[in-house]
C-alpha positions in Angstrom: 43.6 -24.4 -59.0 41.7 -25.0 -62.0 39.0 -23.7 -63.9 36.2 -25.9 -62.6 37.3 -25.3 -59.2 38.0 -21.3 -59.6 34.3 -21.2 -60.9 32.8 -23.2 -58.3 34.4 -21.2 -55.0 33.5 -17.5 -57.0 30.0 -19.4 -57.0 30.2 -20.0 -53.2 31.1 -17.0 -52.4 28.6 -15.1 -54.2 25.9 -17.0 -52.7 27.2 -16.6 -49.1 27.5 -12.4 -50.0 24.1 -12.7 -51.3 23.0 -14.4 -47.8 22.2 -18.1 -49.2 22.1 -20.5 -46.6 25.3 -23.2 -46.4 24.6 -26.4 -47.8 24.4 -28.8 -44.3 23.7 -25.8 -41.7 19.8 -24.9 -40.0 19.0 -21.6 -40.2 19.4 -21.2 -36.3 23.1 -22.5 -37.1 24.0 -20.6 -39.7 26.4 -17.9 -39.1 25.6 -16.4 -42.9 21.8 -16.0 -42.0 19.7 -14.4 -45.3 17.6 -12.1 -43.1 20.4 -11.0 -40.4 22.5 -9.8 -43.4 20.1 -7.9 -45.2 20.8 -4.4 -43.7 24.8 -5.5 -43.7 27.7 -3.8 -46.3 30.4 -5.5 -46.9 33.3 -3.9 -45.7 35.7 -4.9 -48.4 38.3 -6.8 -45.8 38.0 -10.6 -47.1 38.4 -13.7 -44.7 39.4 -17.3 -45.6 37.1 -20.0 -44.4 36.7 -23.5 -44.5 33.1 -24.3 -46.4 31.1 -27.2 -44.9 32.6 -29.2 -48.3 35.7 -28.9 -47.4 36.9 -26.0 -49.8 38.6 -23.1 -48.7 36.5 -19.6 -50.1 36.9 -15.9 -49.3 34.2 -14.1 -47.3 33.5 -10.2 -46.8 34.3 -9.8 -42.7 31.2 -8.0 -42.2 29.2 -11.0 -42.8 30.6 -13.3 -39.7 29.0 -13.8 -36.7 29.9 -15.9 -33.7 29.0 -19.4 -33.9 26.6 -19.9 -31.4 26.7 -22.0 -28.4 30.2 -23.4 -28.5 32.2 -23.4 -24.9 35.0 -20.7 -24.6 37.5 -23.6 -24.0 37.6 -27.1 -24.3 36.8 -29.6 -21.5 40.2 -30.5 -21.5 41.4 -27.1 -20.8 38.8 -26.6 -18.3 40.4 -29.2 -16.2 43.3 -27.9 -16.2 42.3 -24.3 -14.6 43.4 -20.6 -15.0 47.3 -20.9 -14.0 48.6 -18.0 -11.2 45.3 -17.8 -9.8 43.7 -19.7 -6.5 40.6 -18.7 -6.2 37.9 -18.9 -2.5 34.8 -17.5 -1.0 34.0 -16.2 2.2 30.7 -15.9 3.5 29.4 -13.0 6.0 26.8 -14.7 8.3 26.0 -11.9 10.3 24.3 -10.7 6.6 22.8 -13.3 5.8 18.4 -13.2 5.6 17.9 -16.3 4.2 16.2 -14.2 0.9 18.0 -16.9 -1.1 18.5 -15.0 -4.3 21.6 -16.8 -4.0 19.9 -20.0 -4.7 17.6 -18.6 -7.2 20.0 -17.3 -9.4 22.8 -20.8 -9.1 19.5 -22.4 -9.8 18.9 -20.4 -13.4 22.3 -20.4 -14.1 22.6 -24.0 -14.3 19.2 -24.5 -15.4 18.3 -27.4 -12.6 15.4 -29.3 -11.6 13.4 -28.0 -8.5 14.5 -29.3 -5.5 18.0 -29.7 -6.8 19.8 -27.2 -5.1 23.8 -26.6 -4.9 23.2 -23.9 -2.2 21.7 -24.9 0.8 20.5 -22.2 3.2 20.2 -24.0 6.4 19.0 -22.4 10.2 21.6 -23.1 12.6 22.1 -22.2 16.4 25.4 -23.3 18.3 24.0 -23.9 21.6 20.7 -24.2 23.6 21.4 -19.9 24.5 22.7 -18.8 21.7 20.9 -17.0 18.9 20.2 -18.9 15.7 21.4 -17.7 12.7 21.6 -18.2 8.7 24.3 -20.0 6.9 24.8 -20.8 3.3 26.7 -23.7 2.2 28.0 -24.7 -1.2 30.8 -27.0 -2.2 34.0 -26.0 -0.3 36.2 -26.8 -3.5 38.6 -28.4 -0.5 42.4 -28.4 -1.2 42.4 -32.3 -0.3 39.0 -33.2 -1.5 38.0 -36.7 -0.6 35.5 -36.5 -3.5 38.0 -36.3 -6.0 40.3 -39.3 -4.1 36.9 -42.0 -4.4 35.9 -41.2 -8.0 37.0 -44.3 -9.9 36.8 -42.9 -13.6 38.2 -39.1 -12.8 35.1 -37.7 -13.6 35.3 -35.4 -10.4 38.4 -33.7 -10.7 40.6 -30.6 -9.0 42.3 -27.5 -11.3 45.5 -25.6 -10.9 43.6 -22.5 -9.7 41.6 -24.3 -6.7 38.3 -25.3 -8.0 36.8 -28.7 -8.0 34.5 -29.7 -10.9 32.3 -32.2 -12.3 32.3 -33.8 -15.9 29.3 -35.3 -16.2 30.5 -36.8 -19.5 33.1 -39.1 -17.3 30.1 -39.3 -14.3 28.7 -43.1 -14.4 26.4 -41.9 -11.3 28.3 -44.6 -8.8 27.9 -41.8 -6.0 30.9 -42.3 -4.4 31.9 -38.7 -4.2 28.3 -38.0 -2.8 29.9 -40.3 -0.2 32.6 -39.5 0.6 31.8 -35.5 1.0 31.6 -34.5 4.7 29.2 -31.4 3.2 26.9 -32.8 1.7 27.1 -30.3 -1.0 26.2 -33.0 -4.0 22.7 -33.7 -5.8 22.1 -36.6 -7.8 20.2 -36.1 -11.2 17.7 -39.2 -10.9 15.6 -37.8 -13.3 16.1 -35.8 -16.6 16.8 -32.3 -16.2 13.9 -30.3 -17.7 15.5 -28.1 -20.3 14.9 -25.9 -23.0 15.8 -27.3 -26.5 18.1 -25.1 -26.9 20.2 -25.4 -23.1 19.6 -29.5 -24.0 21.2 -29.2 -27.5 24.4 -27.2 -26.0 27.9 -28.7 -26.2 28.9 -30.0 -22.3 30.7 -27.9 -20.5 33.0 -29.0 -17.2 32.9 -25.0 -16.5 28.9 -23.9 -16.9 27.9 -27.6 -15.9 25.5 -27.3 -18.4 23.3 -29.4 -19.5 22.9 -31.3 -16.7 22.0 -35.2 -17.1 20.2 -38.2 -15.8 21.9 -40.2 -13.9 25.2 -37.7 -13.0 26.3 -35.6 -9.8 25.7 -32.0 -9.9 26.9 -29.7 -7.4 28.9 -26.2 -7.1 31.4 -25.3 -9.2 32.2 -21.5 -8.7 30.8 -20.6 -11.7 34.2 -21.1 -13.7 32.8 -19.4 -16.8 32.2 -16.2 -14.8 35.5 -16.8 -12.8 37.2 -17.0 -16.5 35.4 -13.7 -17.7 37.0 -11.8 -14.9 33.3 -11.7 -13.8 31.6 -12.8 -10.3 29.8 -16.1 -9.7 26.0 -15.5 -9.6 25.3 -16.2 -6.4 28.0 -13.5 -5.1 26.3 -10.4 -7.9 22.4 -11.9 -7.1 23.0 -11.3 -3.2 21.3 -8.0 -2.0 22.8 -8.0 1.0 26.6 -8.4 0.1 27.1 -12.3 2.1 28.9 -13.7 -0.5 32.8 -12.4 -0.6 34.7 -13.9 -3.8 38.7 -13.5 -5.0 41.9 -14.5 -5.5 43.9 -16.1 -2.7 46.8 -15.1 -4.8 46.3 -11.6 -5.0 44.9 -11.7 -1.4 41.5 -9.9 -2.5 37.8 -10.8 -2.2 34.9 -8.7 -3.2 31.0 -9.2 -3.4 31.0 -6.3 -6.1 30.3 -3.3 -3.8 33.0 -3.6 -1.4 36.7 -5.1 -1.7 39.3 -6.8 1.0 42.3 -7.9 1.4 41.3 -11.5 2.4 43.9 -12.0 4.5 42.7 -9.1 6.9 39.6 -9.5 6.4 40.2 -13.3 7.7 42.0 -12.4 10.6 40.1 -9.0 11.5 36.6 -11.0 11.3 37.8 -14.4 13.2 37.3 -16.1 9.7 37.0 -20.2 10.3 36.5 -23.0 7.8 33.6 -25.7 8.7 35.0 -29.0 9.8 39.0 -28.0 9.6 39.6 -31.0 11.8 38.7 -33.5 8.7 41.6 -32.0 7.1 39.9 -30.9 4.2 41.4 -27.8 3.8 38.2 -25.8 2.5 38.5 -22.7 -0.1 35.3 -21.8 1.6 35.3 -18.9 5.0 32.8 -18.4 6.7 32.6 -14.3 9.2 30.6 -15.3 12.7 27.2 -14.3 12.7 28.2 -11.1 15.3 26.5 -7.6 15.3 24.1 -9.2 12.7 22.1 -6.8 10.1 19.2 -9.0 10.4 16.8 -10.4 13.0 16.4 -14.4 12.8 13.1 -15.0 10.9 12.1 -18.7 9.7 9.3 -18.2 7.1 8.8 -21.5 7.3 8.3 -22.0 11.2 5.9 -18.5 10.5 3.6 -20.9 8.2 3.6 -23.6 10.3 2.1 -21.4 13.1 -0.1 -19.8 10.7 -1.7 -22.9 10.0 -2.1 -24.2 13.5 -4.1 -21.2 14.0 -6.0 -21.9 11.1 -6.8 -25.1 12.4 -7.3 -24.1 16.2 
């Protein structure tokens, strides 16, 4: 290396340990930030970097940081999946209230428009005498997903460890897959997702789903940054009354943080059943019967309705 360019990297360097801002980089960008690093001392342990010209330079450790806003792994890793693993929900209907913090929190998560919800809380009742009931659906990440079979560009695609994803930066909005799912578990983005500059500026990710964008399919997708973190999707942690059951098939346990199973007994113990089985869809989504339920049927919204009539009477 030569004088010239000895000189100019000690100049680099100094200006970075004396908290200048890198030539190219916004403030909100800038992992060397002049008022972050004030209060820092340099530790003395020196780190090789490549500078935004190009140039390789030497930078006290204490002064990194995290560059914000980048996805753990790329999106082709994320369609490949977490190897060994094969992962499924089951869902407790005899706990279920219908408070919807499940839907609240998948809603915040993935920062989507109202009214574009991935889980559905619907009232069901299985005959004219039986008692109705609350059930929860999400996409059933099926082990022969037809959604994934009609997608002509791959966009909608299924990973080693059981989940089915989106990338909306392969989705040309044809709607097939909204088609061809027997759930109905899919939204359509007509409009543009109302975000905060800094979810909109965000690198894509096939995992968070986030940003969303006009024109794609959005649906559930098991949270597969949480699922990579070791760490429960939110809808199973924002629950209060334990419904959602999440785990590894592999490892034949499920959990919904408080308590833990083996799935397979918990499965066989509880009468566990998969919606539609007869499609041959082969769901990674059980459902418990809604037996010795914790929770009389209410329907807030049939309450309203009467409330009004009233009003009006």
């Amino acid at each position: 290396m030569n004088t010239n360019d000895s000189s100019r990297r000690d100049f680099i360097v100094t200006g970075l340990l004396a908290g200048a801002t890198l030539t190219g980089c916004s403030s909100r960008h800038n992992p060397f930030d002049n008022e972050a690093n004030t209060m820092i001392r340099p530790s003395g342990k020196m780190v090789k970097l490549l500078s935004v010209n190009g140039e390789v330079i030497e930078v006290d450790e204490a002064f990194l940081k995290p560059v914000p806003d980048l996805p753990p792994v790329s999106n082709t890793e994320a369609r490949i999946g977490i190897p060994g693993k094969k992962f499924v929900m089951v869902i407790d209907l005899s706990r279920c209230k219908s408070v919807k913090a499940c839907q609240t929190a998948c809603n915040h998560a993935h920062d989507l428009n109202p009214g574009e919800n991935w889980i559905k809380v619907y009232p069901m009742q299985d005959a004219e005498h039986t008692a109705p009931y609350w059930e929860p659906t999400t996409c059933m990440h099926c082990d022969e997903p037809p959604c994934v079979k009609v997608c002509p560009v791959d966009a909608t695609f299924k990973r080693e460890d059981g989940i089915v994803l989106i990338d909306s930066d392969r989705c040309i909005g044809c709607r097939f897959c909204m088609a061809a799912c027997p759930y109905s578990t899919r939204v359509f983005n007509w409009e543009a997702p109302q975000l905060p500059k800094e979810i909109a500026e965000k690198p894509y990710s096939c995992e968070t789903s986030v940003p969303q964008k006009i024109g794609t399919v959005g649906k559930c997708d098991f949270c597969a940054d949480m699922t990579r973190k070791g760490e429960l999707p939110h809808c199973v942690s924002a629950c209060p009354n334990g419904v959602f059951f999440f785990g590894d098939m592999v490892e034949d346990t499920v959990t919904n943080g408080a308590e833990t199973f083996r799935f397979s007994d918990l499965i066989r113990d509880k009468a566990g059943y998969r919606l539609m089985e007869d499609l041959g869809t082969k769901p990674s989504v059980y459902y418990l019967p809604p037996v010795n339920r914790n929770f009389p049927f209410e329907n807030k919204d049939d309450q309203q309705e009467e409330k009004k009539e009233k009003i009006k009477s």
